[in-house]
N, CA, C and O atoms as a Tripos MOL2 file, in Angstrom:
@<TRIPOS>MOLECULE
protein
  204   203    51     0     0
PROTEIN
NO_CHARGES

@<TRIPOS>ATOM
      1 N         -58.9350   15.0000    7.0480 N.3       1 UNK1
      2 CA        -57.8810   15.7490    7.7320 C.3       1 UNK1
      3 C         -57.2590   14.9110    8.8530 C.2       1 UNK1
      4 O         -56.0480   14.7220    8.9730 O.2       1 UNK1
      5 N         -58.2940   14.3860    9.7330 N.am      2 UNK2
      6 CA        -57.7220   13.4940   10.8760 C.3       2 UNK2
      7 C         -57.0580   12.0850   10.0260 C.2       2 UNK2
      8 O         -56.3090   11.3880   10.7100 O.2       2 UNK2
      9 N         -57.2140   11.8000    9.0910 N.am      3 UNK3
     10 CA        -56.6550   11.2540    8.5880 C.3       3 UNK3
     11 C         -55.2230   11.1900    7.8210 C.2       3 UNK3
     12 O         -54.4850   10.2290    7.6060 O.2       3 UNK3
     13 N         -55.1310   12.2240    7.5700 N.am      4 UNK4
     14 CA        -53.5650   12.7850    7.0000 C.3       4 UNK4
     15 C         -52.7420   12.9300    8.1750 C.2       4 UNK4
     16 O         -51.6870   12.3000    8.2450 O.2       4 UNK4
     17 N         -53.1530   13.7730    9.2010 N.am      5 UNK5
     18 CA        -52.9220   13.9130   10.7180 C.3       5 UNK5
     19 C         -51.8050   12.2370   11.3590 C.2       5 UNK5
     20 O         -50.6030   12.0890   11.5840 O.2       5 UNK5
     21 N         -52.9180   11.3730   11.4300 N.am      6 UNK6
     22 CA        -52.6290    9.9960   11.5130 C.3       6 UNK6
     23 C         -51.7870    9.2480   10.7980 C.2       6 UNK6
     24 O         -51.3170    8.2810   11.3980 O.2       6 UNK6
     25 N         -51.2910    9.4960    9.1210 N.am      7 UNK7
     26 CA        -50.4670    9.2560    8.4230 C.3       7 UNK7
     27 C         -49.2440    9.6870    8.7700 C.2       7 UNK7
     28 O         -48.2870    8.9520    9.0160 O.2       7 UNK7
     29 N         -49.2500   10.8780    8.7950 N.am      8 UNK8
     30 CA        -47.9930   11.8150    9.0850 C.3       8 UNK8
     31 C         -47.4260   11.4840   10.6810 C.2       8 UNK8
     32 O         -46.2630   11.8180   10.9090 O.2       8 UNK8
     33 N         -48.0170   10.9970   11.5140 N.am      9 UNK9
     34 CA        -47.6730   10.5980   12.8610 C.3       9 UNK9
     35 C         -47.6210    9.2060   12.8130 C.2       9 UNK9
     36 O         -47.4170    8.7660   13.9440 O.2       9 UNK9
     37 N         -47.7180    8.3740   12.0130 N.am     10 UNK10
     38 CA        -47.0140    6.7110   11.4300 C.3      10 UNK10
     39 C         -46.1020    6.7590   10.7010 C.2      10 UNK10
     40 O         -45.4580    5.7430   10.4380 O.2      10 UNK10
     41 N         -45.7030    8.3990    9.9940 N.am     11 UNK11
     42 CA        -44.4650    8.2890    9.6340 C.3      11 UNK11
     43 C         -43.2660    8.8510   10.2240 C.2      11 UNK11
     44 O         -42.1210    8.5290    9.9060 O.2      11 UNK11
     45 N         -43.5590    9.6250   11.0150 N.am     12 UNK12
     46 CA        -42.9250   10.1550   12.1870 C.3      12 UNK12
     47 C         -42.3530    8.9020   13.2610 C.2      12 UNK12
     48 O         -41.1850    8.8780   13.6490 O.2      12 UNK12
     49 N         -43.3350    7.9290   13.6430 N.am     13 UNK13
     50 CA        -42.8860    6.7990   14.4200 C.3      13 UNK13
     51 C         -41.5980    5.9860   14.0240 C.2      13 UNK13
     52 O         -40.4750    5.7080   14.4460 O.2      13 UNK13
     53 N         -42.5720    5.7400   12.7900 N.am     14 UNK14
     54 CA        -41.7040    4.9370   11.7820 C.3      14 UNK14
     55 C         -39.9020    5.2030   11.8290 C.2      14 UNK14
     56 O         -39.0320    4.3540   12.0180 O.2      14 UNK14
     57 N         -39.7640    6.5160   11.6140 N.am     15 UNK15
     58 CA        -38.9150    7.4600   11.6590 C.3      15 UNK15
     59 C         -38.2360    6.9960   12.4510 C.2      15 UNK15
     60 O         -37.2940    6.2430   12.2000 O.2      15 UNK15
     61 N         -38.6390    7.4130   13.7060 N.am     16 UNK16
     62 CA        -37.9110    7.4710   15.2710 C.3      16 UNK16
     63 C         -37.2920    6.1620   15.3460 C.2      16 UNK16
     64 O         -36.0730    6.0140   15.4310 O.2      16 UNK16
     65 N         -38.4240    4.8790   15.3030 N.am     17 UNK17
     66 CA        -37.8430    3.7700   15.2610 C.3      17 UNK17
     67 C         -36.8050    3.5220   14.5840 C.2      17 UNK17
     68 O         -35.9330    3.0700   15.3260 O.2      17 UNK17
     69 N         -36.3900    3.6230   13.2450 N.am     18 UNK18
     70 CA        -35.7950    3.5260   12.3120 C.3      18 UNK18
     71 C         -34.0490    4.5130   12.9250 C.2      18 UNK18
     72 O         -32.8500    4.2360   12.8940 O.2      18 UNK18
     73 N         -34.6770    5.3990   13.2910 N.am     19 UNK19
     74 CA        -33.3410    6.3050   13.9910 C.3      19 UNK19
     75 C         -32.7360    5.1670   14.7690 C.2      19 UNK19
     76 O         -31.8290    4.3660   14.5430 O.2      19 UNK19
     77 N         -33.5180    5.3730   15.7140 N.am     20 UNK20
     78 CA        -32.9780    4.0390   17.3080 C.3      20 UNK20
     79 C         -32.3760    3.0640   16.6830 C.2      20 UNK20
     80 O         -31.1900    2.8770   16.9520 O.2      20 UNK20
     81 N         -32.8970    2.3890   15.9110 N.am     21 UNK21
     82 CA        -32.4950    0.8510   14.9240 C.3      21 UNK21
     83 C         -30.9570    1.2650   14.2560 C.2      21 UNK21
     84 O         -30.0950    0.4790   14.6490 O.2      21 UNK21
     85 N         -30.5470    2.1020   13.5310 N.am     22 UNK22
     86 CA        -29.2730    2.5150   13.0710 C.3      22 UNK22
     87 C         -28.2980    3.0790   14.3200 C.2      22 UNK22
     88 O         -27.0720    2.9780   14.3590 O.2      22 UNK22
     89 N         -29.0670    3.6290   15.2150 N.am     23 UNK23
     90 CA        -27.8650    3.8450   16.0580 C.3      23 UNK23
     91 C         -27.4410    2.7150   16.8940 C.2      23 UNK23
     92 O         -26.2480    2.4550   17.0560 O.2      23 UNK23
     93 N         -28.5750    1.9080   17.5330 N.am     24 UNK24
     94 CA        -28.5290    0.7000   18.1550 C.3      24 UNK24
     95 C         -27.3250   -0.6040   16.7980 C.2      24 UNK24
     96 O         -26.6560   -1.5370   17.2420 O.2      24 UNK24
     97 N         -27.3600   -0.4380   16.0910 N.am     25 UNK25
     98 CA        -26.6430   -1.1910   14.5630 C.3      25 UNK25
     99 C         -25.3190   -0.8700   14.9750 C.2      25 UNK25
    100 O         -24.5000   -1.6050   15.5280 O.2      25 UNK25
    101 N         -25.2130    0.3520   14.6270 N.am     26 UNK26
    102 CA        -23.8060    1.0120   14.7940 C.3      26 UNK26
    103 C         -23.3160    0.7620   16.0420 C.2      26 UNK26
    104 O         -22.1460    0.3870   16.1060 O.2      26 UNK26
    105 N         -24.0610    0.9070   17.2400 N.am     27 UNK27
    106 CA        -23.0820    0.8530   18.4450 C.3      27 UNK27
    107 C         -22.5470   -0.6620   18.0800 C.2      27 UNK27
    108 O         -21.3660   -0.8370   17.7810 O.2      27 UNK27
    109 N         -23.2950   -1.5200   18.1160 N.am     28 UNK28
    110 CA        -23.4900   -2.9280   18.0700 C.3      28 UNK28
    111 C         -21.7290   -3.6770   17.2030 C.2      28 UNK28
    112 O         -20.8780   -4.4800   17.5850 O.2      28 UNK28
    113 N         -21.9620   -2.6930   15.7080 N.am     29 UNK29
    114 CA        -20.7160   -3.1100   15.1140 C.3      29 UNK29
    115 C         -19.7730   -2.5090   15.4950 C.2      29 UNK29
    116 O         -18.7510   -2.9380   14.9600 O.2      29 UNK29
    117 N         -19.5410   -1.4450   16.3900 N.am     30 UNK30
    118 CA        -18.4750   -0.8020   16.9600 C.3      30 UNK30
    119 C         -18.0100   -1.7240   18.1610 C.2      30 UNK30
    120 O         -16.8240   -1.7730   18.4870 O.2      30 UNK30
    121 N         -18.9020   -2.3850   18.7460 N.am     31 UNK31
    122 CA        -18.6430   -3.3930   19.6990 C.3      31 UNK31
    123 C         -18.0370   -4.6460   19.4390 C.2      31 UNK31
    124 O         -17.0500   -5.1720   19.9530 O.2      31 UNK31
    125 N         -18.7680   -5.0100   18.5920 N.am     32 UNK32
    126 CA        -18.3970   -6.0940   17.3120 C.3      32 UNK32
    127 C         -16.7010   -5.8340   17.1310 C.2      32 UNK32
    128 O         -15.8470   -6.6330   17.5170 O.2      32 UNK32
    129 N         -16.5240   -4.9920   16.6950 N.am     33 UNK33
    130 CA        -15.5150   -4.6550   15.9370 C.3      33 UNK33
    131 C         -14.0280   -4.2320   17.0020 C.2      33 UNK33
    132 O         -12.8280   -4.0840   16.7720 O.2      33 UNK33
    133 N         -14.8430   -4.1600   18.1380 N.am     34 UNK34
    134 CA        -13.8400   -3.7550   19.2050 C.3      34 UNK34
    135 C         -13.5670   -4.9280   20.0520 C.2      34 UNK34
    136 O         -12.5110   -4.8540   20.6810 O.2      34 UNK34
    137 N         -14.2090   -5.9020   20.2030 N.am     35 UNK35
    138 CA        -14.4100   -7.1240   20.6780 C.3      35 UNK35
    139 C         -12.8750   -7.9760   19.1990 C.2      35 UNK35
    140 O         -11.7610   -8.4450   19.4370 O.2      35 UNK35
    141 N         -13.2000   -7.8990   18.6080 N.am     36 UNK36
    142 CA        -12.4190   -8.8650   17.5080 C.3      36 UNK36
    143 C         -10.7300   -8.3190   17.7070 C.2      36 UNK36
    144 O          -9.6850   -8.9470   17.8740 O.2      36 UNK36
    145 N         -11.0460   -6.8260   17.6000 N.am     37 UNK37
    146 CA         -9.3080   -6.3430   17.4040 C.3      37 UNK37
    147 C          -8.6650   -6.6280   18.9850 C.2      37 UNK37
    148 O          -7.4850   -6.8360   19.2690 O.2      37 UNK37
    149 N          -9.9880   -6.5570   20.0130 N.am     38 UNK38
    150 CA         -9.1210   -6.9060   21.4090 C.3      38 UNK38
    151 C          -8.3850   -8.1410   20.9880 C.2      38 UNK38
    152 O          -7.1740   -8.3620   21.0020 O.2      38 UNK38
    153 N          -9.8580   -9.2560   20.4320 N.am     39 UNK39
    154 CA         -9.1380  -10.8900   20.4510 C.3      39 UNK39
    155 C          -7.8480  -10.7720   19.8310 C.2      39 UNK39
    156 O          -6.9700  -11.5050   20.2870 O.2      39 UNK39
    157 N          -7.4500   -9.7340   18.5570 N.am     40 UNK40
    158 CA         -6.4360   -9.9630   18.0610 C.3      40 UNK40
    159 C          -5.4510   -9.6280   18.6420 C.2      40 UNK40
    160 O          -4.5100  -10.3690   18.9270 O.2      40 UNK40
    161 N          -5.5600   -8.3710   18.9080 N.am     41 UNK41
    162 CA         -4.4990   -8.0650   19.9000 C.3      41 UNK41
    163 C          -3.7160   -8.4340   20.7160 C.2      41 UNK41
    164 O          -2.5290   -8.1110   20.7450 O.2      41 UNK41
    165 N          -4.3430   -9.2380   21.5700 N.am     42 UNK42
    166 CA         -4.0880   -9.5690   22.8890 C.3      42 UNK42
    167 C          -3.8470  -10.6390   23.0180 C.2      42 UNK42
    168 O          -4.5830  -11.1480   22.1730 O.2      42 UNK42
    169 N          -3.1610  -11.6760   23.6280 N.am     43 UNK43
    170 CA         -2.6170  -13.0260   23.7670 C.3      43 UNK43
    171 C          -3.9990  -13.4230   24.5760 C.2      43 UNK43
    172 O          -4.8590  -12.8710   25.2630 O.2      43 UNK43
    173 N          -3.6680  -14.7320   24.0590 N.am     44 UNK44
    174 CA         -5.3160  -15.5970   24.0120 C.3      44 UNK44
    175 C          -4.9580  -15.6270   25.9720 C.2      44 UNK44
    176 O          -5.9060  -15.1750   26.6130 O.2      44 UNK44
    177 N          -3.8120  -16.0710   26.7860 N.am     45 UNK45
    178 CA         -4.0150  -16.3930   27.9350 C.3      45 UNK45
    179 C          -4.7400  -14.9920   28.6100 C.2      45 UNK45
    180 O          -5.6080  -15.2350   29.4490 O.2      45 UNK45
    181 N          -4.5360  -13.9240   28.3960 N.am     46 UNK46
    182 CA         -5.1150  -12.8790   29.2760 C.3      46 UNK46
    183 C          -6.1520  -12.6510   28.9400 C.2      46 UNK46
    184 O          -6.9200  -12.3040   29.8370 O.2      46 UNK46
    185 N          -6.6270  -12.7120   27.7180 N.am     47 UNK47
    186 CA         -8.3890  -12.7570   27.6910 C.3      47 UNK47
    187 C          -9.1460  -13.7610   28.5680 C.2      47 UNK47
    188 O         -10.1030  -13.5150   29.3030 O.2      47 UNK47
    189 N          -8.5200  -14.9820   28.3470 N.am     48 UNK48
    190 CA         -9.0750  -16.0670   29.5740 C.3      48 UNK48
    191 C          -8.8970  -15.6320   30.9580 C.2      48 UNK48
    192 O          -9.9040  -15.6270   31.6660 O.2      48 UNK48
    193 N          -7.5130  -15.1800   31.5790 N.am     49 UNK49
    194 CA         -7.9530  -14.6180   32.6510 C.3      49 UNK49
    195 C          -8.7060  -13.0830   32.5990 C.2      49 UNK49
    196 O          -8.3880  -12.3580   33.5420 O.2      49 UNK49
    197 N          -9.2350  -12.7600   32.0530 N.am     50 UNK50
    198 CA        -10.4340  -11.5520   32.0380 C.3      50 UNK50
    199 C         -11.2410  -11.9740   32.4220 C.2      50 UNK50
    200 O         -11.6550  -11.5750   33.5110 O.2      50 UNK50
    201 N         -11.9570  -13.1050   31.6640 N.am     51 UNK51
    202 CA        -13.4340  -13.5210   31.3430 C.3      51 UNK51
    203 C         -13.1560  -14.5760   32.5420 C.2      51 UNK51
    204 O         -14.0370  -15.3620   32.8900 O.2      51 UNK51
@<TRIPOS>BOND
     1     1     2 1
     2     2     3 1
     3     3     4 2
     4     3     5 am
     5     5     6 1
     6     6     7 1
     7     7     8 2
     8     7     9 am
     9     9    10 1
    10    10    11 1
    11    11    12 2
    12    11    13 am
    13    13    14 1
    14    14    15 1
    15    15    16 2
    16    15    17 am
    17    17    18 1
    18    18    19 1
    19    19    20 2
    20    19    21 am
    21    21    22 1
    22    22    23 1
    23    23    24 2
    24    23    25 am
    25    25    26 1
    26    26    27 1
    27    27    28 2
    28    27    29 am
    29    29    30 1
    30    30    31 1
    31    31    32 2
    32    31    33 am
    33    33    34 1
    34    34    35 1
    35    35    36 2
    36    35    37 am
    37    37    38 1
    38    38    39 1
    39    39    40 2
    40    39    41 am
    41    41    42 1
    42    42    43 1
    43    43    44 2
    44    43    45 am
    45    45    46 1
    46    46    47 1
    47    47    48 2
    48    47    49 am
    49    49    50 1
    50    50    51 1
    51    51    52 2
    52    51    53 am
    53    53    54 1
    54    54    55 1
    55    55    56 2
    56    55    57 am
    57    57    58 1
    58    58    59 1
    59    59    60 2
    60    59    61 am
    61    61    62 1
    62    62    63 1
    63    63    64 2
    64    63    65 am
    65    65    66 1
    66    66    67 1
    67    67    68 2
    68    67    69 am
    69    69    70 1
    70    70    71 1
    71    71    72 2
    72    71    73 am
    73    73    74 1
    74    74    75 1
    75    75    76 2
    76    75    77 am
    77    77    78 1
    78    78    79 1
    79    79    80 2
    80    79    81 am
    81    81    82 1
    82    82    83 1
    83    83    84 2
    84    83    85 am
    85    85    86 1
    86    86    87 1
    87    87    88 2
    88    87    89 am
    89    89    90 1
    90    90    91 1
    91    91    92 2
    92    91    93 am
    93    93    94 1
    94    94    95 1
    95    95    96 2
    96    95    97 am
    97    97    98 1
    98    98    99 1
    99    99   100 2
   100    99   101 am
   101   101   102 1
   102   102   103 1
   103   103   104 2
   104   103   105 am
   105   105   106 1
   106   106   107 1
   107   107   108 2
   108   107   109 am
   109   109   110 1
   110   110   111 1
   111   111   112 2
   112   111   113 am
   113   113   114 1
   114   114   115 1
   115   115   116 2
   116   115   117 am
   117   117   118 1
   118   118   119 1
   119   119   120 2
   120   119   121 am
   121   121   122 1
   122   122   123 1
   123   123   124 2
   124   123   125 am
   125   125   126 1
   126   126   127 1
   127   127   128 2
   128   127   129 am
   129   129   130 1
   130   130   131 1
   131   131   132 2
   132   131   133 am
   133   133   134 1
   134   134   135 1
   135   135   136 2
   136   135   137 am
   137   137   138 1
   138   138   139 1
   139   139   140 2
   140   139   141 am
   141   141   142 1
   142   142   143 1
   143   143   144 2
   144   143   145 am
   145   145   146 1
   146   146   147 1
   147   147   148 2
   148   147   149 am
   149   149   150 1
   150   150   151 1
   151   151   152 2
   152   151   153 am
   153   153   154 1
   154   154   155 1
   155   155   156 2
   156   155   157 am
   157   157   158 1
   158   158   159 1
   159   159   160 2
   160   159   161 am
   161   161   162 1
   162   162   163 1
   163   163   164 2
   164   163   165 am
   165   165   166 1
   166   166   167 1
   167   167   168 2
   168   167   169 am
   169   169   170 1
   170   170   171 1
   171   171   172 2
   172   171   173 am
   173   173   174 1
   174   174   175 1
   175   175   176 2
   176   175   177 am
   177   177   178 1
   178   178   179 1
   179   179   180 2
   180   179   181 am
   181   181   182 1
   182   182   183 1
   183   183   184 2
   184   183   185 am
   185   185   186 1
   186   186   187 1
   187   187   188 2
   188   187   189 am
   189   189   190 1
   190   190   191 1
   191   191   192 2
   192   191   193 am
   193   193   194 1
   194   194   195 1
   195   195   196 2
   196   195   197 am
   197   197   198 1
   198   198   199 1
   199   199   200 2
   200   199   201 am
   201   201   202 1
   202   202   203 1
   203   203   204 2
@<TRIPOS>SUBSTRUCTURE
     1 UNK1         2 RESIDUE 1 A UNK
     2 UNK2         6 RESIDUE 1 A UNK
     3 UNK3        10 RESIDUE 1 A UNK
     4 UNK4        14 RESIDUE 1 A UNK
     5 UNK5        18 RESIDUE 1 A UNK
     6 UNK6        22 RESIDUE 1 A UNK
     7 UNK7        26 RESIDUE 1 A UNK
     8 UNK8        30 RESIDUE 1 A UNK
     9 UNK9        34 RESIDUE 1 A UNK
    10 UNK10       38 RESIDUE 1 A UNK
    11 UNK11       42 RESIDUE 1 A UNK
    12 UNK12       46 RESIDUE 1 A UNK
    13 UNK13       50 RESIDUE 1 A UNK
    14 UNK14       54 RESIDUE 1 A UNK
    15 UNK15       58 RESIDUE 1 A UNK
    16 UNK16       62 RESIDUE 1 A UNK
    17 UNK17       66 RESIDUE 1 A UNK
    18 UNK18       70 RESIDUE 1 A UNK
    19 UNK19       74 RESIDUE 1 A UNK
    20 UNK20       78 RESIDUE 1 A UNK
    21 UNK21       82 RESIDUE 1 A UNK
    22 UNK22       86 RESIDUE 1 A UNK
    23 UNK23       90 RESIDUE 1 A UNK
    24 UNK24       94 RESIDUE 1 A UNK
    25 UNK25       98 RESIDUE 1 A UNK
    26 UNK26      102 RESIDUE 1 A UNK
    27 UNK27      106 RESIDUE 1 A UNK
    28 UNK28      110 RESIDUE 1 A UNK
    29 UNK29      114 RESIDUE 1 A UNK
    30 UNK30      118 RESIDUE 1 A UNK
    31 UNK31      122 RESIDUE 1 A UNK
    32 UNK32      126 RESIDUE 1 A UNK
    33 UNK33      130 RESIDUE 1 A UNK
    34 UNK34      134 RESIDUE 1 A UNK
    35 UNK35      138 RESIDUE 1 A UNK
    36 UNK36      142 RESIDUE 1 A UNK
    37 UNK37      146 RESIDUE 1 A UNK
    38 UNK38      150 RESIDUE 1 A UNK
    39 UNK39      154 RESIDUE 1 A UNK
    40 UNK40      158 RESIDUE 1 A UNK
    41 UNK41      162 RESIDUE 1 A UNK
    42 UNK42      166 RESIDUE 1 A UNK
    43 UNK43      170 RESIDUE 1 A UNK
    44 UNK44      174 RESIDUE 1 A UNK
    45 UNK45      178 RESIDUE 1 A UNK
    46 UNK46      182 RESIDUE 1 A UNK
    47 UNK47      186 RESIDUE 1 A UNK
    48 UNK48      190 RESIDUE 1 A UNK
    49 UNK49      194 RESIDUE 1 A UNK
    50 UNK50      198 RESIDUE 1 A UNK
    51 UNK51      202 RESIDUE 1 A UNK
């Protein structure tokens, strides 16, 4: 029993991690992706004066 117990709460972890990991992904390519259309957007001199 304590054993099934212990399974079921390594897959539960598993889980959670796995949640965090896709949302952490997604923000990541939304950043990604928002980062590129700025570069396009925007004339290369005003990004240099940004950064």
């Amino acid at each position: 029993m304590t054993k099934k117990m212990h399974y079921v709460s390594q897959l539960y972890k598993i889980g959670k991690l796995l949640k965090i990991v896709k949302v952490v992904l997604s923000v990541l390519s939304l950043g990604t992706f928002y980062l590129i259309w700025e570069s396009l957007t925007r004339p290369v001199s005003h990004r240099v004066a940004v950064n």
